[in-house]
N, C-alpha and C positions, 0 to 999 in steps of 0.2 A: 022243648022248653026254652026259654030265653029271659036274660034277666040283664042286668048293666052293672058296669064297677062305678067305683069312686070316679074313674077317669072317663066314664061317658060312655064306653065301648060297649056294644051288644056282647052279651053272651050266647052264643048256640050251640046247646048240646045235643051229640046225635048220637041216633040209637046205633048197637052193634051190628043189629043188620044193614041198617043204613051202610056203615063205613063196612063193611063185608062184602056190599056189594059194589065198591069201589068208588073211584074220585068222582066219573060221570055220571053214573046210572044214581048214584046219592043225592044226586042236585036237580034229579029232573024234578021234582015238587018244590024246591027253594029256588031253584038257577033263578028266578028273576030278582032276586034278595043275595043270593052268593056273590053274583057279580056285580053288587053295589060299590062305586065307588070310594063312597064316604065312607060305610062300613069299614073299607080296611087301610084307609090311608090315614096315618096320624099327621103328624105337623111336618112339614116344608122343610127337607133336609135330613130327614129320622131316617134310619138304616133296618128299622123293624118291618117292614112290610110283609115279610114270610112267617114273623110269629104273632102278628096282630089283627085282629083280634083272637086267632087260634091257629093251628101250624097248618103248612101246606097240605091240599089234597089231591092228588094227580097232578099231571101234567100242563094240563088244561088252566088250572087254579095258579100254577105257578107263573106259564106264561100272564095271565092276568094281571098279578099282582107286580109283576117286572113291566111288562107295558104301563099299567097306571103309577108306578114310582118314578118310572121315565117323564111320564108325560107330569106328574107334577112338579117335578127336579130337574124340566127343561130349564129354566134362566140358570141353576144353582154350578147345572153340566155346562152349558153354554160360554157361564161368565167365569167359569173355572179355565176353558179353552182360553178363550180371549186374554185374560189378566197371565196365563202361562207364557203367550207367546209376545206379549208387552216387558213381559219382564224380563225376557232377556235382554235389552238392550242394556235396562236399569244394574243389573248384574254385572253384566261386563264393564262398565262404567266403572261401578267400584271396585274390580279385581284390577281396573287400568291406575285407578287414583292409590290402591295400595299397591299398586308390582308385585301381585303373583298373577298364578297362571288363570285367566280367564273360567277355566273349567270348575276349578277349585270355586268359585262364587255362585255356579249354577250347581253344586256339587250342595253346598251351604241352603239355596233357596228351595231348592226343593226337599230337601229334607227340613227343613224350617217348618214350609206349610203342612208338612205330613206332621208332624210332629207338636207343633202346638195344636192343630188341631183335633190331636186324637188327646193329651193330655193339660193340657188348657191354653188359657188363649179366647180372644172377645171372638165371638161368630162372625164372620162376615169380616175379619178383617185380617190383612195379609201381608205376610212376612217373608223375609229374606235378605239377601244380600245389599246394602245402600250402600251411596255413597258417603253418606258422614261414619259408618264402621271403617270403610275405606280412608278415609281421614286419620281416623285413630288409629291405626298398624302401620300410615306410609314411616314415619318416622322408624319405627321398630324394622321394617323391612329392609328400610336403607341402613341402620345402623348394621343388623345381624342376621341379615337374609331372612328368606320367605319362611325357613324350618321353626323362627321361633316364636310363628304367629299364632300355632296351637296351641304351644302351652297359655300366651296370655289372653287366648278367645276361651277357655278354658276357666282360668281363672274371673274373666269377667262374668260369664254364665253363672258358675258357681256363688259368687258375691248376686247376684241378681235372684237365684234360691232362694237364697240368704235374705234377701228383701221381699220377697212373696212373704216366705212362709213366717216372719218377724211381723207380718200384717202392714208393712210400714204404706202399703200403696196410699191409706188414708192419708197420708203426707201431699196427694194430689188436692188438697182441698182447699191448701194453701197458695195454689195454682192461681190466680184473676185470669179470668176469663178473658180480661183483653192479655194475657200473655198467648191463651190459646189463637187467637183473633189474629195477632201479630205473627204464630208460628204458624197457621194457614195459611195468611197473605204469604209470606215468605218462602213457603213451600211451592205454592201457587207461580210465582216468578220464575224460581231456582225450574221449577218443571218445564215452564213455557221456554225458558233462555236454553235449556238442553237440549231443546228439538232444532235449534238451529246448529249442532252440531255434526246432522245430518248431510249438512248443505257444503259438506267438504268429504263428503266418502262418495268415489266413482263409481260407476261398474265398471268401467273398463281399467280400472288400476287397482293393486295389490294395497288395498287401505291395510288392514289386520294390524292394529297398534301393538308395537315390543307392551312388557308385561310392567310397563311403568310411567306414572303419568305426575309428572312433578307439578308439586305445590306446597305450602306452610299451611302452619294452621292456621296463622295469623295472615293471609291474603287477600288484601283489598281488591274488590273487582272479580273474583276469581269465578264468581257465577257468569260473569258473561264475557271471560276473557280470552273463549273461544271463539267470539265474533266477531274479537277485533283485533285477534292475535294476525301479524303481519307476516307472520313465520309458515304457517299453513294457507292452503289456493283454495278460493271458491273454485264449487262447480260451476261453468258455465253450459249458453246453449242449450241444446232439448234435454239434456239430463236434468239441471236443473226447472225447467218449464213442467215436467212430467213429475219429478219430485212435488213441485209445489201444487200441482194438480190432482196425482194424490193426498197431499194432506186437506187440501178444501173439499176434494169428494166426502172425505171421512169426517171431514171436521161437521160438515152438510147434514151427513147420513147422523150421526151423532145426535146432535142437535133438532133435529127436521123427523125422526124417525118415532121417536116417542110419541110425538103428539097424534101418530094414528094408531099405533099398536106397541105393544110390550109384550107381546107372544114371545120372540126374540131377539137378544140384547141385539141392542144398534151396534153396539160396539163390534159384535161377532160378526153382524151382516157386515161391517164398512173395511172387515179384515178380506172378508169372501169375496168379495165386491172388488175392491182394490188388488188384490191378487188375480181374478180375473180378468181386470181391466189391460194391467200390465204385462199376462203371459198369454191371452188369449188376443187383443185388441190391440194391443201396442207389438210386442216382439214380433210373434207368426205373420205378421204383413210386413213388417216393415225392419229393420236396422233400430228402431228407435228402442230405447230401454232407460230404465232409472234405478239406483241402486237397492239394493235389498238386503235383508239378516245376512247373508253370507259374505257379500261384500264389506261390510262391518267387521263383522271377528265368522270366524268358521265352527260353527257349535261341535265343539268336540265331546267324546265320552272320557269323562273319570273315571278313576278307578275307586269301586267301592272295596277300597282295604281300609283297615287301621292303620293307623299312622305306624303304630309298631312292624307292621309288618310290609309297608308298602316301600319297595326299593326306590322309590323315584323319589323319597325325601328322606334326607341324613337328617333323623333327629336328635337331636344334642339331647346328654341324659342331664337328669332332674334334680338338681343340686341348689344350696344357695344361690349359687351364682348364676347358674340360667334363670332362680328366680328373681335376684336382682336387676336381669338384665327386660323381665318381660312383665312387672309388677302395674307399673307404668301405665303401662298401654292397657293391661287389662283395666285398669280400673277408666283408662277410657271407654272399652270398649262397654263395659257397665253404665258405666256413666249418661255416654250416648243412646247405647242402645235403650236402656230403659227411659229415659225421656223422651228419645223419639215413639218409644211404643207405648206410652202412657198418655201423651198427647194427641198421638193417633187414636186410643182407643175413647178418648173424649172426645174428639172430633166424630169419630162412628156411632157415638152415644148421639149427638146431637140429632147427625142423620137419619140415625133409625129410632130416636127416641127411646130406648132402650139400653138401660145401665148396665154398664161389663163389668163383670171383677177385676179389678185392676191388680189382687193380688195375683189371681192367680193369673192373669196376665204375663205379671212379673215371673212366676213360678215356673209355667211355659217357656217362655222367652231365654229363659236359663236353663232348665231343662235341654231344651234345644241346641245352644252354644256350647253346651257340654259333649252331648253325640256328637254335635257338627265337627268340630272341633278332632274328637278321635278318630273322624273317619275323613278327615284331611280338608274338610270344607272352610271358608274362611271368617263363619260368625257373617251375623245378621239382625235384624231387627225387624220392630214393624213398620211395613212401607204403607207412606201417607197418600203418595201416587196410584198404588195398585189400589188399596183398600177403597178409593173411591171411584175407580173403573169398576170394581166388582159390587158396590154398592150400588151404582147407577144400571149395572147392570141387573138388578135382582138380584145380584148373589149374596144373602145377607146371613147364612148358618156358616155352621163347621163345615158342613159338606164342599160348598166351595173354594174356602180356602185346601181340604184336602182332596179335591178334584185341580186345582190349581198345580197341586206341587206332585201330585200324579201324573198329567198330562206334561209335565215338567221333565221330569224321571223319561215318560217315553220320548219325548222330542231328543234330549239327549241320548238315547240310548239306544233308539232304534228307527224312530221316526224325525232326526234331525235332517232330511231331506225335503220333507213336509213344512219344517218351518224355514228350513234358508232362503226358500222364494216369498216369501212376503217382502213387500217393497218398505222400503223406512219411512217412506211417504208419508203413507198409513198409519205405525207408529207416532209420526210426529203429531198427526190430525188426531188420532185419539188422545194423546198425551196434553195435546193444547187443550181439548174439549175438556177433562181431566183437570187441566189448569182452573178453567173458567168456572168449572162447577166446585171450584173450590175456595175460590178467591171470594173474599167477601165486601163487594163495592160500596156496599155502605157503610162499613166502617172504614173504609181511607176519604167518603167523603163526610163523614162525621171528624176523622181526625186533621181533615183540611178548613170544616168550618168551623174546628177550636182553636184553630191559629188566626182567623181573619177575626177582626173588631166588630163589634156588632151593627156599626151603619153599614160593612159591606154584606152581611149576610143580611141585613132588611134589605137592600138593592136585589140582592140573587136568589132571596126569597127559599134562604135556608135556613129552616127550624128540625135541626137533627144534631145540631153540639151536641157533643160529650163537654164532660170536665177537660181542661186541658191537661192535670197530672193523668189520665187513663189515656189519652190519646198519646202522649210523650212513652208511656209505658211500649203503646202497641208500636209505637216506632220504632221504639227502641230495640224492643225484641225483631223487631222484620231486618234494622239494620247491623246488627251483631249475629242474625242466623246468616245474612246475606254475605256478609263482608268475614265473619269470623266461622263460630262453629255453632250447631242445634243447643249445645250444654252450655255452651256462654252465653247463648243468648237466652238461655231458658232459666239460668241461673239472674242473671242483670236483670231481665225482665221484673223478677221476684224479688230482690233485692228493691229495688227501683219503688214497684207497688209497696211491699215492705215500710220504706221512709215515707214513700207517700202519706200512708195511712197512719203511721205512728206520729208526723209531724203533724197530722191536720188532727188527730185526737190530741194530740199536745195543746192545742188552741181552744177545745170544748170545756174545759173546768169553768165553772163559773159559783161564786159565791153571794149569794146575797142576806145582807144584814136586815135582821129582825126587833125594834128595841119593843119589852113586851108592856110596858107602859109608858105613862105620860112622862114620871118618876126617874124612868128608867132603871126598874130595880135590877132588869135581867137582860140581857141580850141572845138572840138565836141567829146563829150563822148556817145559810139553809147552803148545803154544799149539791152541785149538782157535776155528775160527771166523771170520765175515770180517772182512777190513782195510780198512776205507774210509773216508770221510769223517767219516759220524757214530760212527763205532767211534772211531779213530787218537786224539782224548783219551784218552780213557776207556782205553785200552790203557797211552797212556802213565804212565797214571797210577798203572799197576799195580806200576809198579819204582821206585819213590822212593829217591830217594838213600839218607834215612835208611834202610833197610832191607837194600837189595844190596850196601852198602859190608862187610856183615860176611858175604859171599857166601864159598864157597871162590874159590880162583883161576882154575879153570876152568868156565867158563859156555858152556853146549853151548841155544838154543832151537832148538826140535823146529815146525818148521813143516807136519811132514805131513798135520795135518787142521785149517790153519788156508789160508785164501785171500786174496789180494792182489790188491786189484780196480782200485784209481787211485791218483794220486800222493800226495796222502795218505797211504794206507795206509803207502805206500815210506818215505813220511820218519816216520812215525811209530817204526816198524822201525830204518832208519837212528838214528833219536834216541835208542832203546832202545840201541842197538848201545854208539855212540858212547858211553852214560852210562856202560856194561864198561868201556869201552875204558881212557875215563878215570881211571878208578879202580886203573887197571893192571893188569886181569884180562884171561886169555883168553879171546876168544868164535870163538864159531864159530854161524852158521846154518845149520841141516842140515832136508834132508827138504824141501826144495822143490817145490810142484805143477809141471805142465808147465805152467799157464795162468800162472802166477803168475814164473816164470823168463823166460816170453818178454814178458810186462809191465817183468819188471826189467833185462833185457838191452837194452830198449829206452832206458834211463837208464844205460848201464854206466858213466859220470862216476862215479854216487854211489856205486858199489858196490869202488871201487878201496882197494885194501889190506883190503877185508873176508874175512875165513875162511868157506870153504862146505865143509860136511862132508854126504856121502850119510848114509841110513841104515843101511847096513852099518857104514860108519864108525864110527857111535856106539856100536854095538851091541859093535865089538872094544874100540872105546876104554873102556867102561861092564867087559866083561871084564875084559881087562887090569889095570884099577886093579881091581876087586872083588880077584884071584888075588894081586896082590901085597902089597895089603893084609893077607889071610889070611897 
């Protein structure tokens, strides 16, 4: 018999002799329906394939159903590989910008991806150790050493709970979209200018940066002030030639490889590729060579203890004053991390069209920093760079972010040998590719055609303006993430849109006078527009004494296509009322919104002895006097 659920799935019930007579000899009348594909594979990423549609049967069944989970979770495993061994350069970067030990941020990134992955966290987008959490601890590091970066990764995690589960993510709504726009480009840069970082680590000299890499927060230049720092030596000669011939193979393979096939991510073939170019093609004939992961830093093994009990950090006990001294920072690390991983999971919304919870986002993300944290890792977030390797990649579930920090866990642990010979070449070609798929060129040239006048844009035959306060916004933000930090510019950004929009609603009220006869027995003042804060002058300003005093007697304002948003607005209104009143005219307010009545019924002190007229009302009262005037 066979029947189907809600979810679509066959149902096949088999009889006792069947299953009596075991896994093989059961299937020789169905095998050509057992072994259907579709039948037992649900969605791209799902970990059910041994109990779905019904539990394994033999040997036979099992290897099946592992071959066809493979074979449809090849990009998910692929670009889980890939984005693991990208991410260690990104890792080590930020254990160099906070001065602790390199291992501690790969210790962090892979328990990140394991972790939000299995307890929330957007699909398909990936976490760990950055350089702006790196930002937020150098201070604390240099103040009180590396031991008292736990307790305030800790305390930021926690605070980040604390905003999942409060629901506050809906607070992302208030985001504009050109702040996302500005935080892409910026990211897009900051990525591209790190890859020339490379092009000063040799193979044949002891690069391995000490555990500290000084800057402010407040640092001008400081994304690209490794290319023009006079203090460190270009590579010269074939190292650098070979270098930069890696990254154009990868950058090539990248770009050039999708458009025949998507069997397997480009990115994975241009790592395979590039590794074999360099240890099969270049070293075994010749002296020639270009640097690689191990030349960089040396991937070493952490140790998975708790902080409590690992001898290799004195942690200071948990008093006021440790928490004075590390309050600080955690709430950068909150700060940061959650903006960076809220605007990355907007970013992965757009790319996959597919809306993430940004709570639990947040929930994950803290969750995470809280383990990370007791088991000596250094806090993390979500990375903008990986998340669109592994997009581009096909990697778009939980599966591969927690294949990511799996294959992460083995390279440090066992198989760190495997990833020290990939060349950085490669690295930098995928990371530029990376860059490009990220940067978004029409809007820097939408916010280049809101600065030229409009005869130069008819000459160059650009019709793609923006407003220029939205382009001033995405600037803004691209140059405060660049020059300063992700939270000040993601803060300014908002701010910035914020006055924007409140000053140009400022300028919408508009009033027009209605006299309703020839006689002039009555007057309507037809109010259109909002009432609030930056309005409520400017409104008042519109009825001046001098002028209403020679009003008729009855004064009707027409509030149906005007709104009343805060107290403000109400007393402005009231004061308006009030200056009729005075004068010993009738008023009445009519044509009230429903948002706007349950605002002022919330106040109903201020509104006693005031006349409220519907707009039927007005409309007999507006008759009435016309007819009798005739």
């Amino acid at each position: 018999m066979a029947g189907s659920t809600d979810d679509g799935f066959e149902v096949v019930e088999r009889h006792d002799e069947e299953q009596a007579m075991g896994g093989n000899q059961g299937m020789d009348k169905e095998g050509k329906d057992m072994y259907n594909e579709e039948e037992y594979l649900a969605e791209v990423g799902e970990m059910n394939c041994y109990c779905v549609p019904s539990r394994v049967y033999g040997v036979k069944d099992f290897l099946f159903r592992t071959l066809a989970w493979l074979l449809l979770n090849k990009e998910q495993i692929l670009g889980g590989f890939t984005v693991a061994i990208t991410q260690i350069p990104e890792s080590v970067t930020a254990a160099l910008i906070a001065g602790v030990n390199p291992a501690r941020a790969l210790q962090a990134t892979w328990l990140m991806n394991v972790i939000t992955s299995l307890i929330g966290g957007r699909p398909g987008m990936i976490s760990g150790a950055t350089p702006f959490i790196g930002v937020a601890l150098m201070n604390l590091v240099d103040a009180h050493g590396s031991d008292y970066v736990y307790y305030a990764v800790m305390f930021g995690g926690f605070l980040q709970v604390v905003w999942g589960l409060m629901g506050l993510g809906a607070l992302m709504r208030f985001v504009p979209y050109t702040v996302v726009q500005g935080f892409a480009n910026a990211m897009a840069l900051i990525i591209f200018a790190a890859q020339f970082r490379y092009g000063k680590v040799s193979a044949d000299q002891a690069f391995h940066a000490e555990y500290s890499y000084s800057r402010n927060l407040v640092d001008l230049g400081h994304s690209w002030a490794h290319i023009i720092d006079s203090e460190s030596s270009w590579i010269t000669g074939s190292s650098l030639l070979i270098l930069g011939c890696h990254a154009l193979l990868a950058l090539v393979i990248c770009f050039v490889m999708p458009r025949f096939t998507r069997i397997i991510p480009s990115s994975f073939v241009a790592v395979v590729v590039c590794t074999f170019v360099e240890h099969v093609l270049i070293r075994l004939p010749s002296d020639y060579q270009s640097a690689t992961i191990n030349d960089y830093v040396i991937v070493q093994t952490p140790t998975l203890n708790p902080i409590w009990a690992d001898e290799t950090i004195s942690l200071p006990g948990f008093n006021g004053d440790t928490f004075g001294k590390v309050y600080l920072y955690g709430l950068a690390v909150f700060g940061t991390g959650l903006a960076e991983s809220l605007l990355t999971t907007s970013i992965v919304d757009d790319l996959t069209e597919v809306k993430g919870m940004k709570n639990r986002v947040a929930f994950g993300q803290g969750v995470a920093n809280v383990v990370i944290a007791c088991f000596g890792g250094m806090g993390g977030s979500g990375s903008i760079a990986q998340s669109i390797v592994a997009n581009h990649s096909d990697g778009i579930t939980g599966l591969c972010s927690f294949l990511a920090g799996s294959f992460l866990l083995l390279f440090i642990y066992a198989a760190y040998d495997a990833v020290n010979i990939v060349p950085l070449g490669c690295i930098a070609g995928i990371m530029t590719w990376t860059a490009f798929k990220l940067i978004d060129l029409e809007s820097i040239l939408q916010a280049i055609a809101a600065l030229l006048p409009l005869s130069f844009r008819d000459k160059l035959n650009l019709d793609c303006k923006t407003p220029r306060a939205d382009s001033f916004v995405m600037v803004a933000v691209m140059a405060f993430t660049l020059c300063v930090d992700l939270s000040i510019g993601l803060l300014a950004g908002v701010f910035i849109a914020a006055f924007v929009y409140v000053w140009d609603s400022s300028t919408r009220v508009i009033v027009e006078r209605e006299v309703s006869a020839e006689e002039s027995a009555s007057v309507t003042y037809n109010v259109t527009g909002p009432l609030f804060f930056a309005t409520s002058g400017g409104f008042s300003d519109i009825f001046p004494l001098e002028e209403i005093q020679f009003d008729p007697d009855e004064i009707v304002i027409l509030l149906e296509n005007a709104e009343v948003y805060d107290y403000s607005g109400m007393v402005a209104l009231k004061k308006v009322y009030d200056r009729f009143a005075d004068l010993g005219k009738v008023v009445a307010l009519s044509s009230l919104t429903p948002s706007s009545r349950r605002l002022m019924e919330k106040s109903a002190y201020m509104w006693q002895g005031v006349n409220f007229l519907e707009v039927e009302d007005v409309d007999q009262s507006v008759a009435m006097t016309a007819s009798t005037k005739n």
